[in-house]
Residue frames as qw, qx, qy, qz and C-alpha x, y, z in Angstrom:
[[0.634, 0.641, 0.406, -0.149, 79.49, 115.79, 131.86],
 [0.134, 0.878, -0.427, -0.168, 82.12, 117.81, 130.27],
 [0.396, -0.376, 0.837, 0.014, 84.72, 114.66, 130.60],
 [0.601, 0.176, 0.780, -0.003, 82.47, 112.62, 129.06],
 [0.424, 0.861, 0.102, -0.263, 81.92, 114.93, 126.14],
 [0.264, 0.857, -0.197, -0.397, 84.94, 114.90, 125.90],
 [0.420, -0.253, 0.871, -0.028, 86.00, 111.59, 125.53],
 [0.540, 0.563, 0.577, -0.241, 83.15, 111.02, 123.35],
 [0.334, 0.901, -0.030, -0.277, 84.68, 113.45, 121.07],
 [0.227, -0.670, 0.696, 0.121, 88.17, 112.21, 121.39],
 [0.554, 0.201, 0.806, 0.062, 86.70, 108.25, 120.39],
 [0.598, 0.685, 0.365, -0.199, 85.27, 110.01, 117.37],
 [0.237, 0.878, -0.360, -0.210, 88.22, 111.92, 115.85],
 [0.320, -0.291, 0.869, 0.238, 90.12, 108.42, 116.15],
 [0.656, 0.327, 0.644, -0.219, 87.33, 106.44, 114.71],
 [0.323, 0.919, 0.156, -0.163, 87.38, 108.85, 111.81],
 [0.073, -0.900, 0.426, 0.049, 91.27, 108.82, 111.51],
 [0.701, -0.295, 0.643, -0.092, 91.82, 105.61, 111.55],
 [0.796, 0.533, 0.284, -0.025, 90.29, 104.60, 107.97],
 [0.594, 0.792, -0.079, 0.120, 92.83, 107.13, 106.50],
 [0.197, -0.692, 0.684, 0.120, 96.16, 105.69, 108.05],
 [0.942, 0.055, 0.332, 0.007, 95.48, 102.52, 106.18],
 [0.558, 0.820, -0.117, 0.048, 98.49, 103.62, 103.41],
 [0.838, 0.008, -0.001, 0.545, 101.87, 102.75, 103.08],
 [0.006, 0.849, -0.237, -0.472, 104.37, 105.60, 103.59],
 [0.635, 0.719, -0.262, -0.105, 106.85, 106.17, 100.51],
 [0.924, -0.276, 0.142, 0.222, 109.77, 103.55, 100.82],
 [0.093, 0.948, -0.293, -0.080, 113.28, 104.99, 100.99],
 [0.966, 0.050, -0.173, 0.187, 116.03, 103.21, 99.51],
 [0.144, -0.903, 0.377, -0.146, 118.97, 103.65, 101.79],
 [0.724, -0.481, 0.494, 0.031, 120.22, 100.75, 102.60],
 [0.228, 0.658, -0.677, -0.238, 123.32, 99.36, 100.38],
 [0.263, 0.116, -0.944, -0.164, 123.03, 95.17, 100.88],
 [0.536, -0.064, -0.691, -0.481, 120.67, 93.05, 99.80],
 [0.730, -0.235, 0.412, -0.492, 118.13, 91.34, 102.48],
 [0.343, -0.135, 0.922, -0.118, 118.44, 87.70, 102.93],
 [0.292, -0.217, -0.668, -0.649, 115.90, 85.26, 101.72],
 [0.560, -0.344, 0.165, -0.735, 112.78, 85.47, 103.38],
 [0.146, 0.163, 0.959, -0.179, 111.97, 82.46, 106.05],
 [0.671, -0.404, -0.441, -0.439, 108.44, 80.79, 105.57],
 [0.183, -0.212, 0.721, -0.634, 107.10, 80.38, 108.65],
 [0.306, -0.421, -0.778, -0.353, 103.89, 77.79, 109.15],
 [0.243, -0.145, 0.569, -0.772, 101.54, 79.47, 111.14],
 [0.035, -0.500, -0.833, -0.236, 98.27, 77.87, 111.59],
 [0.290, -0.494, -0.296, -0.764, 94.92, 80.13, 111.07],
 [0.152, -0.226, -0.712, 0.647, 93.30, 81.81, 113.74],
 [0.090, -0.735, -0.667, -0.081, 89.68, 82.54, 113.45],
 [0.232, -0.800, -0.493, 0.253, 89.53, 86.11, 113.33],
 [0.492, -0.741, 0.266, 0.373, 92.71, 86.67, 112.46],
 [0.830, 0.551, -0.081, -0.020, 94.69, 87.29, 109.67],
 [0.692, -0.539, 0.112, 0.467, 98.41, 86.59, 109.56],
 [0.209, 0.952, -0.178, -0.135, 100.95, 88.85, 108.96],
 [0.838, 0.426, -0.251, 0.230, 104.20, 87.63, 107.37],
 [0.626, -0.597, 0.152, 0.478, 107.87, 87.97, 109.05],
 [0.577, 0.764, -0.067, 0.282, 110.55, 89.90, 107.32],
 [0.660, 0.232, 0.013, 0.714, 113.88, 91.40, 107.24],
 [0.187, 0.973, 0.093, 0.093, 114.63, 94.79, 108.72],
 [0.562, 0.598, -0.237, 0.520, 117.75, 96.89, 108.46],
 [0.613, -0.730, -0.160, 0.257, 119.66, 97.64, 111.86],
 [0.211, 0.941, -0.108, 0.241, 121.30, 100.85, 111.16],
 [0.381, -0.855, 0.336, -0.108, 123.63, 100.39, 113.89],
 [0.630, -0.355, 0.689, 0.048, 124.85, 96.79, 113.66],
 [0.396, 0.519, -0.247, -0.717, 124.41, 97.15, 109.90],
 [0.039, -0.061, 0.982, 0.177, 122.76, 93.82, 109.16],
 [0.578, -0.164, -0.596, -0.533, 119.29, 92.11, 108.53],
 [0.233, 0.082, 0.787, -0.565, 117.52, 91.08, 111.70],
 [0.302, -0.323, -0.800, -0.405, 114.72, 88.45, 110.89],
 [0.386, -0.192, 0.327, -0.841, 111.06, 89.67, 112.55],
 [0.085, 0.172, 0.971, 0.142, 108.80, 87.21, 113.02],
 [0.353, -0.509, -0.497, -0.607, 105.08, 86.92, 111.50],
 [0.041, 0.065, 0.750, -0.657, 102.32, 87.35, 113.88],
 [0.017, -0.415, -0.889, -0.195, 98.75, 88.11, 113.82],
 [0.006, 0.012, 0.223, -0.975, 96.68, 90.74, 113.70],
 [0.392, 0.500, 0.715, -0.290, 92.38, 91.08, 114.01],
 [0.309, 0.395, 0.675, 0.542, 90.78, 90.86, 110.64],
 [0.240, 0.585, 0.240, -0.736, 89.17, 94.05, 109.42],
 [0.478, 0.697, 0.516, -0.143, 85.69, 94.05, 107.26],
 [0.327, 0.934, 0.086, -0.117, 86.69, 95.23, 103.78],
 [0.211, 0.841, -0.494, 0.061, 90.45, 95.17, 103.93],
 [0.944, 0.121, -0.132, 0.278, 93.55, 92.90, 103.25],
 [0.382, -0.822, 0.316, 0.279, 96.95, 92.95, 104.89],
 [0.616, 0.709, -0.293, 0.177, 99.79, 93.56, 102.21],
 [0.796, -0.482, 0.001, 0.366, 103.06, 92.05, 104.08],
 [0.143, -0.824, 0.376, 0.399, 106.26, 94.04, 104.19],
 [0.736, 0.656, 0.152, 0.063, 108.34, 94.28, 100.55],
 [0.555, -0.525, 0.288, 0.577, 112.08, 94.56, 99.95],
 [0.544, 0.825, 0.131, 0.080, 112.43, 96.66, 96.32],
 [0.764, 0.065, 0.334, 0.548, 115.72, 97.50, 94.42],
 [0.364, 0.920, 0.047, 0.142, 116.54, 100.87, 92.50],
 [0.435, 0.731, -0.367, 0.376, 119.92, 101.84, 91.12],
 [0.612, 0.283, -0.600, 0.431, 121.94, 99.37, 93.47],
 [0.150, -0.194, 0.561, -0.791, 120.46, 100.45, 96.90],
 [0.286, -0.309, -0.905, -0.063, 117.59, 98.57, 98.76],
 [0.442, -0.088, 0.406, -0.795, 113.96, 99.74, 100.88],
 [0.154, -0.221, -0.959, -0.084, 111.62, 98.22, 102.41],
 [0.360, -0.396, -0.231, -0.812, 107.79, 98.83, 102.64],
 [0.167, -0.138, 0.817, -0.535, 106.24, 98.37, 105.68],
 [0.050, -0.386, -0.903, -0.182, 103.48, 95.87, 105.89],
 [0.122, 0.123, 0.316, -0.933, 100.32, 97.74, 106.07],
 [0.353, 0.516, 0.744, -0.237, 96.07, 97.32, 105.51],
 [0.198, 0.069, -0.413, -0.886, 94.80, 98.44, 101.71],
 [0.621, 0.288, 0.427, -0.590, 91.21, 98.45, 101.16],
 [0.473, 0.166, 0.839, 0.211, 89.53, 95.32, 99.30],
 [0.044, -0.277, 0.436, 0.855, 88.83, 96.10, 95.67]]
């Protein structure tokens, strides 16, 4: 009974936790050259589903652009998926990471 209590408790503190990771973090510009243009990809629609764009991230190591592809994630009631964002300031580049904002 315990176990299940607590499990019960555990499913709640996510439930609850969830709503309020729906934010972008703050986007650091570190990275010194310019992203590619973005591919279009066609995807077709999937009932249920919304799709999520491909992009561009930075590979610290092999300093270059490595294309991600799009994919698909399950729609959620109330909210829209914002796709990742390459942004500019004083001659250095970041990128935001795609992430779920609530519908206005």
């Amino acid at each position: 009974m315990i176990i299940r209590k607590s499990l019960f408790a555990i499913s709640l503190v996510g439930a609850f936790a969830a709503p309020f990771a729906v934010h972008a973090a703050a986007i650091n510009f570190n990275v010194d050259i310019a992203p590619p243009a973005p591919v279009y990809e066609q995807m077709p629609a999937r009932e249920g589903y919304v799709t999520t764009p491909g992009y561009y991230r930075y590979d610290e190591a092999s300093r270059a652009h490595t294309w991600v592809k799009g994919g698909y994630e399950p729609a959620r009631k109330g909210e829209h998926y914002v796709g990742s964002e390459w942004k500019q300031q004083g001659g250095h580049y970041g990128r935001s990471e795609g992430h779920w904002e609530h519908d206005k």
